[in-house]
KESENU-467884 format. One line per 5 residues: number of its first residue (from 1); their letters; for each residue x, y, z negated of C-alpha. Coordinates in Angstrom, 2 decimals, always signed. Last residue first. Layout:
NUM	A	X:Y:Z  ... .
***
This chain:
308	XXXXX	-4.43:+23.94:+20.96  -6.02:+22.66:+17.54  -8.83:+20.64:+19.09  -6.05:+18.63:+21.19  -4.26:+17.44:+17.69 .
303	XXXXX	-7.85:+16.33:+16.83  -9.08:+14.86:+19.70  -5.89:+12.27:+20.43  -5.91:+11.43:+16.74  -9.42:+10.47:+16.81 .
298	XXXXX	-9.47:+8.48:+20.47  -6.31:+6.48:+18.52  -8.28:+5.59:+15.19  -11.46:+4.92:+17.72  -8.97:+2.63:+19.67 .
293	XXXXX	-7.88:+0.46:+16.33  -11.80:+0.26:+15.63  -12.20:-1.42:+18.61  -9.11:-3.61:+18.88  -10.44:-4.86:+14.82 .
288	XXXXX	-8.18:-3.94:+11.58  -5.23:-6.00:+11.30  -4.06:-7.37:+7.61  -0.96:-6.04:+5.88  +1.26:-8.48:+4.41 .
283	XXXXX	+4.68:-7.03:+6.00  +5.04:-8.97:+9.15  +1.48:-9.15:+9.75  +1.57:-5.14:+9.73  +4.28:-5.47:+12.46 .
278	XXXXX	+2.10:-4.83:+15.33  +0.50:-1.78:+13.74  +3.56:+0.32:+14.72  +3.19:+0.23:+18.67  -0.32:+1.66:+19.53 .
273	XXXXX	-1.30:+3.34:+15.97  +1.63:+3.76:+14.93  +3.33:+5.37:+18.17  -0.15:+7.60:+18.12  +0.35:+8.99:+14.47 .
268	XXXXX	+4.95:+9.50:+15.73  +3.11:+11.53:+18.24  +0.52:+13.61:+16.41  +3.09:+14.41:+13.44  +5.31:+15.65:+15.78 .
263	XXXXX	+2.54:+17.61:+17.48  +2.04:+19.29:+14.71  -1.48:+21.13:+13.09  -3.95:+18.18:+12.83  -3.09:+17.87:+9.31 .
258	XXXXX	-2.23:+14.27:+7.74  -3.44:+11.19:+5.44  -2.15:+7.73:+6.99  -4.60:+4.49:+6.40  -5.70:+1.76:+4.37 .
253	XXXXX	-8.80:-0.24:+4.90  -9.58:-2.38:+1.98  -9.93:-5.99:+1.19  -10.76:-7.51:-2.49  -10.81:-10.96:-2.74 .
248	XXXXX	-13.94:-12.32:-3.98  -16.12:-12.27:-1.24  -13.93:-13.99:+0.95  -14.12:-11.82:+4.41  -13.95:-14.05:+7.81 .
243	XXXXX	-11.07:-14.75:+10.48  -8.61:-12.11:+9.16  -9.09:-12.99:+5.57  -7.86:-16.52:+7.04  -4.97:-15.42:+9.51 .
238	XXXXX	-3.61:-13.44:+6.36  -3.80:-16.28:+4.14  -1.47:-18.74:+7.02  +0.28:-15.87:+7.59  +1.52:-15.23:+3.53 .
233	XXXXX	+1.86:-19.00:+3.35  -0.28:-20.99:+1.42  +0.89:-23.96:-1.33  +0.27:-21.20:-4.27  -3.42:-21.70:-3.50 .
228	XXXXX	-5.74:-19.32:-1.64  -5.11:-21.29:+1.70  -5.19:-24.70:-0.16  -8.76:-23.91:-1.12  -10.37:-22.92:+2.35 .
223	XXXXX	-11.58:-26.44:+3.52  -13.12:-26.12:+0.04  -15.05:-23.70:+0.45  -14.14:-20.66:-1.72  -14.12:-20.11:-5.76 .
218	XXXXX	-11.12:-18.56:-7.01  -7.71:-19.86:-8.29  -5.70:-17.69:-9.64  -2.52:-17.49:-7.37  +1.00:-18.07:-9.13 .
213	XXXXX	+3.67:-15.56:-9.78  +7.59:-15.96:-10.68  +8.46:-18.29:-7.52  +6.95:-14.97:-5.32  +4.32:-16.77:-3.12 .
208	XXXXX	+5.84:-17.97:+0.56  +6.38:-16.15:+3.32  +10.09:-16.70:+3.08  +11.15:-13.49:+3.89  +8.17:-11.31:+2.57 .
203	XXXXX	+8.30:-12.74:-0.51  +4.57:-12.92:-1.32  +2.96:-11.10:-4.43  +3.54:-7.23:-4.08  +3.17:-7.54:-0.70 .
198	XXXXX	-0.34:-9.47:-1.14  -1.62:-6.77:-3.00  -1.85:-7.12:-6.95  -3.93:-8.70:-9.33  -3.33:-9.36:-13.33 .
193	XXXXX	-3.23:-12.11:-16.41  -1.08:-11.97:-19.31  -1.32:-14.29:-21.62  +2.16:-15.44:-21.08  +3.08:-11.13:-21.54 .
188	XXXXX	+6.75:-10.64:-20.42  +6.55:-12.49:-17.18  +3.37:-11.00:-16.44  +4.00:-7.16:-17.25  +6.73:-7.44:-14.80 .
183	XXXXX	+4.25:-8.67:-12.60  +2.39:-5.31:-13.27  +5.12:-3.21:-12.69  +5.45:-3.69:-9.05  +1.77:-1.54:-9.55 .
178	XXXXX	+3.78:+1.55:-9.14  +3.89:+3.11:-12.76  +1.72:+3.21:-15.47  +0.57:+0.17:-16.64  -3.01:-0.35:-18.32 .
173	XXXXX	-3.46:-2.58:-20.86  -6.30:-5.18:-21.86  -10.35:-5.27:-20.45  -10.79:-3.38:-17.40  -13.68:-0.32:-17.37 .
168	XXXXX	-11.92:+2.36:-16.65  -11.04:+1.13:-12.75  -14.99:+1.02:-11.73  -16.75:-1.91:-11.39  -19.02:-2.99:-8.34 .
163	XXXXX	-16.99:-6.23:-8.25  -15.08:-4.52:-5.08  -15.02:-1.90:-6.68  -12.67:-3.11:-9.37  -10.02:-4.42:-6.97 .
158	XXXXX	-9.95:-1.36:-5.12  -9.81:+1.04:-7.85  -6.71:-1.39:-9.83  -4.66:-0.96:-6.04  -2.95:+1.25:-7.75 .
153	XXXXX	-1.80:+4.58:-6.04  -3.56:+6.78:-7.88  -2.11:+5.76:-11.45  -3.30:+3.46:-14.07  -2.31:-0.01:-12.93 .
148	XXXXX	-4.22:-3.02:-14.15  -2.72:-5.35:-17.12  -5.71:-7.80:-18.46  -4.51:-10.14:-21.78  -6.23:-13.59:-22.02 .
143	XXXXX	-7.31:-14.41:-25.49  -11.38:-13.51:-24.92  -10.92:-15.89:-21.48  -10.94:-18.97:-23.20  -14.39:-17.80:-24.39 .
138	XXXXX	-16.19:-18.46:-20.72  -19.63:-17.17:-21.29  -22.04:-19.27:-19.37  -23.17:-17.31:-16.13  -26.65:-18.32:-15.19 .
133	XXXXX	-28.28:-15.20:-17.90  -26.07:-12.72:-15.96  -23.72:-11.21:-17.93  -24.32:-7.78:-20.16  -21.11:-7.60:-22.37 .
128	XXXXX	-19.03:-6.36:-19.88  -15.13:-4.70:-20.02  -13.95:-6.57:-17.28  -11.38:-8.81:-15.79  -12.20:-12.37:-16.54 .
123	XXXXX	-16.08:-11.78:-16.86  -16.52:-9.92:-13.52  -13.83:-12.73:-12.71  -16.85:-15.29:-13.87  -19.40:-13.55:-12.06 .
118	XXXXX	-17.42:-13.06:-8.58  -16.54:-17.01:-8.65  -13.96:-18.57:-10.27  -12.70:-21.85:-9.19  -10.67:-23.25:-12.34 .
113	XXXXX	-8.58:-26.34:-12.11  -5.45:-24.54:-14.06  -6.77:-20.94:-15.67  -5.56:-21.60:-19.42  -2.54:-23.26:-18.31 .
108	XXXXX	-1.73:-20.17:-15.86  -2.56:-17.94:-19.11  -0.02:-20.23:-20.78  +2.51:-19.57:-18.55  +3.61:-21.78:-15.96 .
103	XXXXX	+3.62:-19.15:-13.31  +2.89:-15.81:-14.34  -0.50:-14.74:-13.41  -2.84:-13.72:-10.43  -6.09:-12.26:-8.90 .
98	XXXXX	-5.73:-11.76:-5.43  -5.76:-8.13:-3.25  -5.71:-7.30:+0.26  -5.00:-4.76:+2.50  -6.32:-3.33:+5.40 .
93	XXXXX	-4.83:-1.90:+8.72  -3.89:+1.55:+10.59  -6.40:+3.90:+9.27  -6.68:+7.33:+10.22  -7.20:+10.25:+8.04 .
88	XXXXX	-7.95:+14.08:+8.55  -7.50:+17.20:+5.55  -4.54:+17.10:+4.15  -3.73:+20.23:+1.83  -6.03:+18.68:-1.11 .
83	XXXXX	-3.57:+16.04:-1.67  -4.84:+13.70:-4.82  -7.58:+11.48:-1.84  -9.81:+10.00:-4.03  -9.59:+6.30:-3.20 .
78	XXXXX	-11.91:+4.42:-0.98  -10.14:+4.34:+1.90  -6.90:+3.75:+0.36  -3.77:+6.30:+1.45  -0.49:+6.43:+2.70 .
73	XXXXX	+0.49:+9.96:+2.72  +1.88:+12.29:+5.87  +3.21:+15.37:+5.93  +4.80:+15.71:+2.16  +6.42:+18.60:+1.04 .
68	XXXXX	+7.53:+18.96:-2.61  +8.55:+15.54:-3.12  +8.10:+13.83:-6.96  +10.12:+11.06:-6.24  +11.00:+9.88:-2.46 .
63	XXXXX	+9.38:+10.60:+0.22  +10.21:+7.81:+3.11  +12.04:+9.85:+5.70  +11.09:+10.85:+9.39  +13.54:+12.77:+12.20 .
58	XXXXX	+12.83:+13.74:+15.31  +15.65:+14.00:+17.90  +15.98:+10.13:+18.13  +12.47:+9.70:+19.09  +12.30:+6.47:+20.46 .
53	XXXXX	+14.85:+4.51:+19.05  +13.72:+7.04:+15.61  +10.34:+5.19:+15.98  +11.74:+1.77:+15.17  +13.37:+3.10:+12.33 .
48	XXXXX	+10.42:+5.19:+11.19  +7.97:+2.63:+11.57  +10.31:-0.28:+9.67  +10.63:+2.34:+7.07  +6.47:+2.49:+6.40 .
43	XXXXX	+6.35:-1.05:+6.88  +9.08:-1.26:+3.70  +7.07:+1.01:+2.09  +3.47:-0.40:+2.04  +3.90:-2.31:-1.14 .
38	XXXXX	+5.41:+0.40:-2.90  +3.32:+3.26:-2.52  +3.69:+5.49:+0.43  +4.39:+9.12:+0.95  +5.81:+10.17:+4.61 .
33	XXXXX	+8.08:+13.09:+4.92  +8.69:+14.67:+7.91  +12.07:+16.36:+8.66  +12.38:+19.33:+10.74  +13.50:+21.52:+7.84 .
28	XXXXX	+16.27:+20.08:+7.66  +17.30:+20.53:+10.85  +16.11:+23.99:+10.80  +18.42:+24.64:+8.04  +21.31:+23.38:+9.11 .
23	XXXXX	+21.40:+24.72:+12.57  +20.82:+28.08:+10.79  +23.79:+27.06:+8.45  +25.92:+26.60:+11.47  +25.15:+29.75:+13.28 .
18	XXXXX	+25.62:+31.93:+10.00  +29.40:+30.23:+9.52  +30.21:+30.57:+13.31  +29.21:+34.17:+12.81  +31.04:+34.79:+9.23 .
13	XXXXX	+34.20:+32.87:+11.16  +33.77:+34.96:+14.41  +33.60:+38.36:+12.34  +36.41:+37.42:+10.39  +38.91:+36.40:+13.13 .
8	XXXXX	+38.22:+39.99:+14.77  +38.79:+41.98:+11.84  +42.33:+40.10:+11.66  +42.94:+41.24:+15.39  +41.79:+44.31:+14.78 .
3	XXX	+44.29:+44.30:+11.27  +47.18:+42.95:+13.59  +46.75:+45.83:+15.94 .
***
C-alpha cells in the first residue's frame, strides 16, 4: 500500500513539475522584444510601461545585447534596414540632429561667432576637395578632429545625407559603438568636433543642453539664433523644427520595423501610434503631421487584417 501510495506522490510531483515548466515556457515565449538604439530607448520603455497598464497579460522588453529574436526594431527611414525577416514599417516621429563639441574646448574656441551654412559644414565635416568657387576655404577647420559613428544605428547616414554625402566620406575617426560614444569622444579629444540626436545632447530632465556639450552654431535667421544656441531648451528647439525645416539640421522620420503576422504586435503598433506618440516631446523626438500619423494607423489596421 505504502509503495501505491508513494507511486502516487511521484506521478503528481513529475505532473505538477511538467505543468509548471509548460507555463514557463510559454510565458517566456510570449515576450516581444523591441530593438532600439540609445537615444530612442527610454521612449521605447516609457511605451512598454505605459502599455503593460493596459495590457498587463502581454509582456514587452527592451532587447538587450546581441538578442536572438527581435519583433519589433527602431529604425531610420533612410537607413538600410539589417533585419531581412521584417518586412512592413511605420513611423511614429522624426529626429533630429545638430552639429556639436565639447564645451570650452578649443574646437568650441575655434567655432565661437561662427554661423555655418550647408557649404561651410560640407567643409567642416567632409572628405571634399571640390568646393564651390563662393565658399572660401576655412583652414581653421584642417586641425579640427571629425568622430561619426560607424555602426547601423548611427545617426552618421542621416547627418551625411542630408548634405548629399554619404557616411564614408567624413573627415577624422569613426566610433564604434552607440553614438553615446561620440561625446565621450569630445571630452577626450578638445579638437574634437561631432553631431548627435537631440537625446543624446539635451538632459532630458532639465531640458536644457548636456553641461559637457555645446551647440555649433549654424547659419539661421536671426530671430532663430538663440533657439539653436546653448541658451534653448529642448521644447523651445523642438517647437521650432516643428514649425518649419532648417536646412542644415538634419531631420528624419523614424519608425518601428515588424511582420504583419501577430496581433500582439498589431495592438501594442496601434497603442503607439494613437497613445504612445504623445510623449515623443518628452523624450526629444519631434511629431510627424495628424495626417500622416492616421495613414501610419490606416496601414497597420490593413496589414494585420490582410493576414486573417
Amino acid at each position: 500500500m505504502k509503495k501505491v501510495v508513494l507511486a502516487i506522490a511521484v506521478l503528481l510531483s513529475l505532473g505538477t513539475s511538467h505543468s509548471w515548466a509548460e507555463e514557463t515556457s510559454t510565458n517566456a515565449s510570449s515576450v516581444r522584444y523591441v530593438k532600439a538604439p540609445r537615444f530612442a530607448r527610454p521612449l521605447v520603455e516609457k511605451w512598454i510601461s505605459e502599455y503593460a497598464k493596459t495590457q498587463p497579460n502581454v509582456e514587452f522588453q527592451v532587447a538587450k545585447g546581441a538578442q536572438a529574436s527581435i519583433d519589433l526594431n527602431v529604425v531610420f527611414d533612410n537607413q538600410d534596414k539589417e533585419r531581412e525577416e521584417f518586412s512592413h514599417v511605420v513611423y511614429f516621429g522624426e529626429f533630429a540632429v545638430l552639429p556639436i563639441t565639447a564645451s570650452g574646448s578649443e574646437a568650441a574656441k575655434v567655432l565661437e561667432g561662427k554661423h555655418l551654412n550647408s557649404k561651410k559644414l560640407k567643409q567642416l565635416y567632409f572628405l571634399n576637395d571640390d568646393f564651390d568657387e563662393d565658399v572660401k576655404k576655412i583652414k581653421q577647420f584642417e586641425k579640427l578632429v571629425i568622430y561619426s559613428g560607424s555602426n547601423a544605428s548611427s545617426v552618421a547616414s542621416s547627418f551625411a545625407h542630408n548634405f548629399g554625402e554619404e557616411s564614408s566620406n567624413f573627415r577624422g575617426k569613426r566610433i564604434s559603438g552607440d553614438d553615446l560614444f561620440l561625446n565621450t569622444a569630445l571630452a577626450k579629444d578638445p579638437l574634437g568636433v561631432s553631431f548627435n540626436a537631440l537625446p543624446n545632447i539635451f538632459d532630458l530632465k532639465s531640458r536644457h543642453i548636456k553641461s559637457d556639450l555645446t551647440i555649433i552654431g549654424i547659419d539661421v535667421k536671426k530671430n532663430l539664433e538663440e533657439s539653436f544656441s546653448d541658451k534653448a531648451t529642448l521644447d523651445e528647439l523642438i517647437s521650432v523644427l516643428e514649425n518649419g525645416k532648417v536646412q542644415e539640421v538634419a531631420i528624419e522620420k523614424v519608425g518601428l520595423q515588424y511582420n504583419a503576422n501577430d496581433d500582439a504586435t498589431a495592438l501594442f503598433l496601434q497603442w503607439v501610434l494613437t497613445n504612445g506618440v504623445k510623449y515623443n516631446h518628452e523624450y526629444g523626438l519631434l511629431n510627424l503631421d495628424n495626417k500622416l500619423t492616421q495613414v501610419q494607423i490606416d496601414k497597420v489596421k490593413t496589414e494585420f487584417t490582410a493576414q486573417k
